[in-house]
N, C-alpha and C positions, 0 to 999 in steps of 0.2 A: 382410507381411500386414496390411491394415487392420482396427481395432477393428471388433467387430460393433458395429451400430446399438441391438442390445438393451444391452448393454454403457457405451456412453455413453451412453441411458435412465436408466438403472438408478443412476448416479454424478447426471446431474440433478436426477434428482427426490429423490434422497438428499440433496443438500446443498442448504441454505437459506440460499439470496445472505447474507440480512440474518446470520446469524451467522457467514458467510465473511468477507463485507466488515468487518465490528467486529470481526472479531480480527486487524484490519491498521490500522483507524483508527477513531476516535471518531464514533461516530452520533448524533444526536440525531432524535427522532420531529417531523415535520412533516406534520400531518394524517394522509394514511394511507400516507404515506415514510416514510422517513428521508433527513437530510446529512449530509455531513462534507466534512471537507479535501480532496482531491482526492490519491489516493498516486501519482499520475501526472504531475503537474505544482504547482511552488512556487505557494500560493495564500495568503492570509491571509482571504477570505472564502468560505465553504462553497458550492463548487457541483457536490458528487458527491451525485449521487441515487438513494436503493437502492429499489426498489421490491416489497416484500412478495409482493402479487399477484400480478406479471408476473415474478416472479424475475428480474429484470432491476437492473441497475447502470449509470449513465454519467452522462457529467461533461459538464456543459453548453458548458466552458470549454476542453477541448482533446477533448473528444466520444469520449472513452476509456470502456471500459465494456462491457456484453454480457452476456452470463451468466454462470455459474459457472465454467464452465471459461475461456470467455473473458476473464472477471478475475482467474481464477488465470494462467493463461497470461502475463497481461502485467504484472503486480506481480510473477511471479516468473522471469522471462523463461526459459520453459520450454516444447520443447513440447507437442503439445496431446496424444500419445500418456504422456508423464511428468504431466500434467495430471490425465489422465484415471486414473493409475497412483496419483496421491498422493493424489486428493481418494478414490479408491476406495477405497485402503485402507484407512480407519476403518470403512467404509461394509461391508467381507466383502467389495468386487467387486475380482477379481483380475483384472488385464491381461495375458495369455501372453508371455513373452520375445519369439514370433514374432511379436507383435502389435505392442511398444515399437519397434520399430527398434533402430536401432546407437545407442550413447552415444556422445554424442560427447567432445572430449577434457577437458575439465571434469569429466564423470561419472568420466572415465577415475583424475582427482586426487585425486576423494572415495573412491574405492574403494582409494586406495593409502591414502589414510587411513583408512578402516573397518578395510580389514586391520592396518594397523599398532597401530590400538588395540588392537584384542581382541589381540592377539599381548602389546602390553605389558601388560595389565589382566591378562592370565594368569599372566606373567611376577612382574607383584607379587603376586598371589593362591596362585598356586599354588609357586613354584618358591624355592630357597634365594637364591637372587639379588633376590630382591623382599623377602626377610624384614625387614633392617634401614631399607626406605622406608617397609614397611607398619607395624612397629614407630613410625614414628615419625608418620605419621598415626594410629593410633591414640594414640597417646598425646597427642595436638593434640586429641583427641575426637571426631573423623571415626569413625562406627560403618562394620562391616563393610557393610551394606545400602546407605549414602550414595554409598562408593566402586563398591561394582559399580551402582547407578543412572547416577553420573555417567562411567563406564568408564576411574577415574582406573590408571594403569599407571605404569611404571618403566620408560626408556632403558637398557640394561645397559649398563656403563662400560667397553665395547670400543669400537674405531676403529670397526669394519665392522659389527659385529649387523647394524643395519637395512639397508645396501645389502645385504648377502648375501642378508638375509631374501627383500628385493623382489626381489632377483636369483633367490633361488632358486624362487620361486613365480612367475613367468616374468613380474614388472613391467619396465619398460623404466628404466633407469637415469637416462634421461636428463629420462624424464616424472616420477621421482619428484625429481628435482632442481628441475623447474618448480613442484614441487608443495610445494618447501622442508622437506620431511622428510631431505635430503642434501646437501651440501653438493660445491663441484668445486674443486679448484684449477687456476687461470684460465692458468697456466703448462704442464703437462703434461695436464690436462685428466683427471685422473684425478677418482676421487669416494671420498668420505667420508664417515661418520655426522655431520649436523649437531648431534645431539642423545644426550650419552651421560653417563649415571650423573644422569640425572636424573629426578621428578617428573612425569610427564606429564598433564596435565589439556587434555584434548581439548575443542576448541573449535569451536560450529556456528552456523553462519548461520540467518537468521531461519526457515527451511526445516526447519531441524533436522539439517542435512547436517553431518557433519566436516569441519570447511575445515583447521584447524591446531592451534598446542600453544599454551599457556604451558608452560613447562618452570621448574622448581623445583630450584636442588641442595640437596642432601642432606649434602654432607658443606664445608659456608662457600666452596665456591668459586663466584667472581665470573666474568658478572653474577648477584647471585642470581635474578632467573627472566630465561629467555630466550624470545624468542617468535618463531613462525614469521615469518620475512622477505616482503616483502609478494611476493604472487601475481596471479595469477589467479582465482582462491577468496579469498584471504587480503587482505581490503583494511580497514585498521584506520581509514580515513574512514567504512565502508559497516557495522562490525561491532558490534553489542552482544550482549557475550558474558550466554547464558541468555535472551535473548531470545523462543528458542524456546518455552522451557516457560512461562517469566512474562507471556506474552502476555494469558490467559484471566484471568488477578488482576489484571493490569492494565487491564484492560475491564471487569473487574467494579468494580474501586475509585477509577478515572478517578486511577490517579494510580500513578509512578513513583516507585522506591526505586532511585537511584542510586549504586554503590559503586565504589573502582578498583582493590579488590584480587578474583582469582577464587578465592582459596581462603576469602576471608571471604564470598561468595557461595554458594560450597558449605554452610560450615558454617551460613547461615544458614535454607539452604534444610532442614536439619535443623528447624528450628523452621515455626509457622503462619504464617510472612511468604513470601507466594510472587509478591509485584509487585517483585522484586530484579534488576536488571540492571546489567551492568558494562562501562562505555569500556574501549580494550585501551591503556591507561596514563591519562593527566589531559588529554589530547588532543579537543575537543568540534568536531569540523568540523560543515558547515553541512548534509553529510547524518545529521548524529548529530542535529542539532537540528530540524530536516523529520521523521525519525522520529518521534522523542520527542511534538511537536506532535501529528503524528497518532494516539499512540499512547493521550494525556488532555493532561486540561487541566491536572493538577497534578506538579509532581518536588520531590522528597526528595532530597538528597544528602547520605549520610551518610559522607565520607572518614575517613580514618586521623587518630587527634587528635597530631599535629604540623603543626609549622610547615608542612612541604609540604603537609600535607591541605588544612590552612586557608586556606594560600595559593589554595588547589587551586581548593576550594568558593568563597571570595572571586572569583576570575575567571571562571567557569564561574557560578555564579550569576547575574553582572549579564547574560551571554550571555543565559542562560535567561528569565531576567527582561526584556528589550530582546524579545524573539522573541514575548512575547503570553502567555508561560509563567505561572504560579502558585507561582514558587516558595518552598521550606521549606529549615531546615537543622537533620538531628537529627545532634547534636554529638555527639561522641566526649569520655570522660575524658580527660586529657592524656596523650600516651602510648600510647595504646590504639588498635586498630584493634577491628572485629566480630567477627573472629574470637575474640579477647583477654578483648572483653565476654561473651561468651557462657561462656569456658571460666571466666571469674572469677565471675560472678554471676546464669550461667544462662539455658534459654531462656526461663522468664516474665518473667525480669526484663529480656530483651531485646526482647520481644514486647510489655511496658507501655511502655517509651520510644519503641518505634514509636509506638506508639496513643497516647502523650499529652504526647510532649518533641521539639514539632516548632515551630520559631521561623519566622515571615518572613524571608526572604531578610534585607530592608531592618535589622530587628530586628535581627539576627544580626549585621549588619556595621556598624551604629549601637555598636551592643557593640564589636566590635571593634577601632573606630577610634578608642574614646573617649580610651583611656589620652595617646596621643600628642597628642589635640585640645588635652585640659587644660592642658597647659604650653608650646603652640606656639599662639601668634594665626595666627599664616597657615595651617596646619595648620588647625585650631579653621575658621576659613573655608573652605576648600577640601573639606572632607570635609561638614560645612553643606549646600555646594551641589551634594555627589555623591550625597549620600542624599536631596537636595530633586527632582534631576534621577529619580534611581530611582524617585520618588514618582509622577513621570506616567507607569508603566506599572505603575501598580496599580490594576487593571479594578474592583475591587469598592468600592464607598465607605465602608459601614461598616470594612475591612479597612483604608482609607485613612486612616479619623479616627482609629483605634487604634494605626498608627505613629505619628500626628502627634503626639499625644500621648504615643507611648513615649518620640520624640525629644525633644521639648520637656522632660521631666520630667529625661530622661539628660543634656541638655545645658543644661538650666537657660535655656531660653530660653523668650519667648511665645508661645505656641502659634501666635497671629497668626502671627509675622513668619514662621515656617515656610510657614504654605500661602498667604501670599501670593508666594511665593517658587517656588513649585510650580509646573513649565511648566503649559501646556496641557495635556489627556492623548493620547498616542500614537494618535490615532485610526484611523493605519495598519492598528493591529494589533488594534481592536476586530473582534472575532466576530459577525458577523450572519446574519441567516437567509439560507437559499440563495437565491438569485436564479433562481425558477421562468423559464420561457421567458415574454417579455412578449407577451401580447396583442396581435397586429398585426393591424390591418385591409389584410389581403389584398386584392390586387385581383378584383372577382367571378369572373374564369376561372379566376383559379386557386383559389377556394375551391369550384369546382363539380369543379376535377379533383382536389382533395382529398375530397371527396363521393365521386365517382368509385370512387376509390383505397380508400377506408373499405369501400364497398358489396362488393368484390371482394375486401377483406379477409374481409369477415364470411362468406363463403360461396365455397367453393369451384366449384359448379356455374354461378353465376353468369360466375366468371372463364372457365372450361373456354365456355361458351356464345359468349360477345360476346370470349374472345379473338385470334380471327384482325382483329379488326374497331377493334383498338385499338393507332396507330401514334404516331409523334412528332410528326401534326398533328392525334393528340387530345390527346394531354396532352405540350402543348408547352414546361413546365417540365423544363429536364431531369433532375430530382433525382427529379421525379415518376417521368418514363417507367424509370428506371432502379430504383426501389422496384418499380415495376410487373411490369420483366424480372428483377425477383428474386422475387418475387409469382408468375411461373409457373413458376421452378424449385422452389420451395418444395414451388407444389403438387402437381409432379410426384410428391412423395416423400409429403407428409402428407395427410388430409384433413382434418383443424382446423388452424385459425390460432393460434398459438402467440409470444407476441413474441420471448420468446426463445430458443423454435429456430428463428424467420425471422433472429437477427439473425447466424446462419453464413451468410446467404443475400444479404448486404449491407456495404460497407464502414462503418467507423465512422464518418467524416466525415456519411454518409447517415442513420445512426440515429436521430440527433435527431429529424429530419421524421418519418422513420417513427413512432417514440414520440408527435411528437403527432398524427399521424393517426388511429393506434390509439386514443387519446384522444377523438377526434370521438364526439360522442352523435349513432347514428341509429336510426329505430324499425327494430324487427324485422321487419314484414312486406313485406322489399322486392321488389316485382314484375320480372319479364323487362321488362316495359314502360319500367318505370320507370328503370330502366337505359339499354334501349335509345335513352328519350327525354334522357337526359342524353350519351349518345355521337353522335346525331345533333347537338345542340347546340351541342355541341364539336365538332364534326369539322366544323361548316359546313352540313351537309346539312340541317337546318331552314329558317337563312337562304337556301341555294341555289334552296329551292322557291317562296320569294317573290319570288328574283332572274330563278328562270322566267317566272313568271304576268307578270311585268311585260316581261322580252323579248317575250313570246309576242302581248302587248298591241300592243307595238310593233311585232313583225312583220307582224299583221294591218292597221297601218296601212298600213306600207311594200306591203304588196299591195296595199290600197287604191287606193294613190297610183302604182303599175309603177313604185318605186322600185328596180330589182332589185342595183343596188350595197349600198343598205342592206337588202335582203331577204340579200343573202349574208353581209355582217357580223355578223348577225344572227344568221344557221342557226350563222355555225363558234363566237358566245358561247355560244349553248341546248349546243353538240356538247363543246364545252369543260368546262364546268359535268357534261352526261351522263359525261361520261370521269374525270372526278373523283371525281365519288360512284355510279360504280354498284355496286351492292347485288349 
């Protein structure tokens, strides 16, 4: 059954591009736009453009974009019936089962994970098998209310529970094995609980779908957590765990708080810090960092205060940092993860070191290298010209003259010889304003069939009039004639012009033209005439009636003269010309 027409109404006009698009990537206001990065394509200069007015979004540079649903559709490759299901939901507008279609086998994964949560979230909440996990988050300082917001549950410490479970509620065995909640052995082919007598902290894609677990044990057996094995759903290059909810504090404070453990994420989401998300281990692939980018312009990485943390943040840093990034490191006591901080000295005392014990990358690892600098010359150089190299991708200059100065004072050297030392800067990855469509001077037919094309936008009766009378030797652009034959199925359906509900009515590649056609200033009172006189123009039939008068000139000679070889050459040019343009 397809959506009614009111139905997808009712979800566009509810939702407001510009607050759709910025809680996927960083906007900035451009006259009466906005830019940003492009979530559709690797970009280092901004040329996605959200436009307020026309509720409209597209990217000048791989021409991605459309409206609301159509940019939900393609950032979350869903379709336009789940589109229209998820943007509604906030909104009261409910989509009937009969209306969504069949899920397909993806939906099919999430739903073996919906179920299986609430099953373990019950299991620790309610039943005696869950007492001694829940026991012991609470006692970590996890309150009742954190755990049922984040639907944390308990695996029971049997082979089968969860295959039974899905077996018994008629899942298919084989689809919860694709979906890493089971395990098979690859010999007999039988299956088994992947995950038991442990922790479950459910984990969802940027959508807020359940894809998979960390799992946590409970009683010291190794590994201690364990994580869904990668899927189809479950891809730990594509996932930042918490993503979902941290989206909106992330847009609001242009900056990431990056952590690698999920239970120091939970607990710190107890507290007023809600821009917290987390890699699924110390792993930073190049779609974690495409993310991030779109997501602000600043990252926080606060790891676990050990070696490995340190380590952690030292390499993932200089990444962040190389990418065009803003980065900070708020440090951990030695020892200590967030978790740790919080249970020893509280959530204010957690929530003043966010807001005020945030170092420069550069800072932070100028620190850190010093000890070994001091007593090794080659050392003592090498590390010199890695924090000198880190220096040309620091965008801001006062920020720049305040390392140069931390270093020079840590290292005892002249401030000089440091920024003479300083590459170039990175200009790759300098941020510029979006690159509008440039100004071309058209050649005059085709800026009359843009003219054209505008006048027929603005007005439907117009089109419905002089349409039978407009072919592909009026507007002999093809990009044009085919905005054109999307122009009258449009108006089959609407009677105002609308950009973006034409732009269901046209492929991407073509929108661009269209957006700036729609763009064309023309005055308001356009006449039949004036029309008419712009399609005789283009179609020939102006010039043809001077190309007449001058045959007809000549014919008269040719009679003159009983030329009747050139009196018949003559008649079949006039007959030629009449069969071409008759009216």
């Amino acid at each position: 059954m397809r959506i009614s027409d009111e139905t997808v109404e009712a979800v566009k006009k509810g939702t407001d591009i510009t607050e759709l698009v910025s809680s996927y990537i960083k906007l900035e206001k451009r006259g009466r736009n906005y830019v940003g990065l492009c979530p559709f394509h690797n970009e280092k200069t901004p040329s996605f453009t959200v436009s307020p007015d026309k509720q409209i979004c597209h990217c000048f540079g791989c021409k991605k974009g459309g409206n609301v649903l159509q940019f939900y559709m393609e950032v979350e490759n869903v379709s336009f019936a789940e589109a229209v299901r998820k943007l509604g939901k906030p909104l009261g507008v409910e989509v009937a089962a009969s209306e969504e279609g069949a899920s397909d086998s993806e939906m099919q994964l999430i739903k073996i994970h919906e179920y299986m949560t609430d099953l373990y979230h019950h299991i620790l909440m309610h039943t005696n098998e869950g007492e001694s996990a829940l026991k012991y988050l609470e006692d970590r300082g996890f309150t009742p209310d954190i755990i049922r917001k984040e639907k944390i549950g308990i695996a029971p410490d049997m082979r089968d529970f969860t295959k039974n479970a899905l077996s018994d509620k008629g899942f298919s065995l084989e689809l919860a094995f694709q979906a890493g909640i089971i395990s098979r052995n690859e010999e007999n082919f039988s299956y088994y609980d992947r995950f038991n007598g442990r922790i479950m902290i459910p984990i969802r894609n940027h959508q807020g779908y359940i894809v998979g677990y960390t799992a946590r044990s409970v009683d010291g057996r190794e590994p201690k957590y364990l994580n869904t094995p990668e899927t189809s759903i479950f891809q730990k290059r594509r996932l930042l765990y918490n993503l979902s909810d941290a989206r909106k504090d992330i847009r609001k404070q242009d900056e990431v708080i990056l952590m690698e453990g999920h239970l120091d994420i939970v607990k710190v989401k107890m507290t007023s810090v809600g821009n917290v998300i987390g890699l699924m281990g110390t792993a930073l692939s190049e779609q974690h960092i495409q993310s991030l980018h779109r997501l602000a312009s600043n990252v926080t990485l606060m790891f676990d205060g050990d070696d490995a943390g340190q380590n952690a943040q030292l390499s993932l840093g200089s990444n962040l940092l190389e990418a065009g990034l803003n980065v900070y490191i708020a440090a951990m006591p030695k020892g200590m993860d967030p978790d740790e901080y919080i249970e020893k000295n509280g959530k204010e005392a957690f929530e003043n070191l966010v807001k005020n014990e945030k170092r420069h990358y550069v800072h932070f690892k100028a620190e850190s290298l010093l000890k070994e600098s001091m007593n090794n010359d080659m050392a003592f150089s090498n590390n010199i010209r890695t924090l000198t190299e880190h220096l040309k991708y620091v965008k801001d200059q006062v920020t720049k003259d305040r390392l140069i100065q931390h270093i020079s004072q840590l290292y005892k050297i002249d401030r000089q010889s440091i920024e003479q030392n300083v590459p170039a800067p990175a200009s790759g990855y300098t941020q510029t304003a979006s690159p509008q469509p440039r100004p071309q001077q058209l050649p005059l037919r085709e800026r009359k069939e843009r003219y054209l094309l505008r006048t027929l936008m603005k007005d439907k009766r117009l089109l419905v009039k002089f349409q039978e009378n407009i072919s592909e030797e009026v507007l002999t652009t093809p990009v044009y004639y085919v905005i054109f034959r999307g122009l009258c199925r449009y108006f089959d359906k609407y009677d105002g012009f609308d950009l973006s509900s034409f732009s269901h009515y046209i492929e991407g590649e073509h929108f661009s033209t269209a957006m700036e056609i729609d763009a064309l200033a023309i005055h308001d009172d356009i006449t039949t005439e004036e029309v008419n006189d712009y399609i005789e123009d283009l179609s020939g039939i102006r010039n043809s009636e001077k190309e007449k008068q001058r045959l007809l000139l000549k014919l008269q000679d040719a009679e003159n003269s009983n030329d009747y070889e050139l009196q018949a050459k003559l008649v079949h040019q006039l007959n030629e010309i009449n069969s071409r343009f008759k009216r």
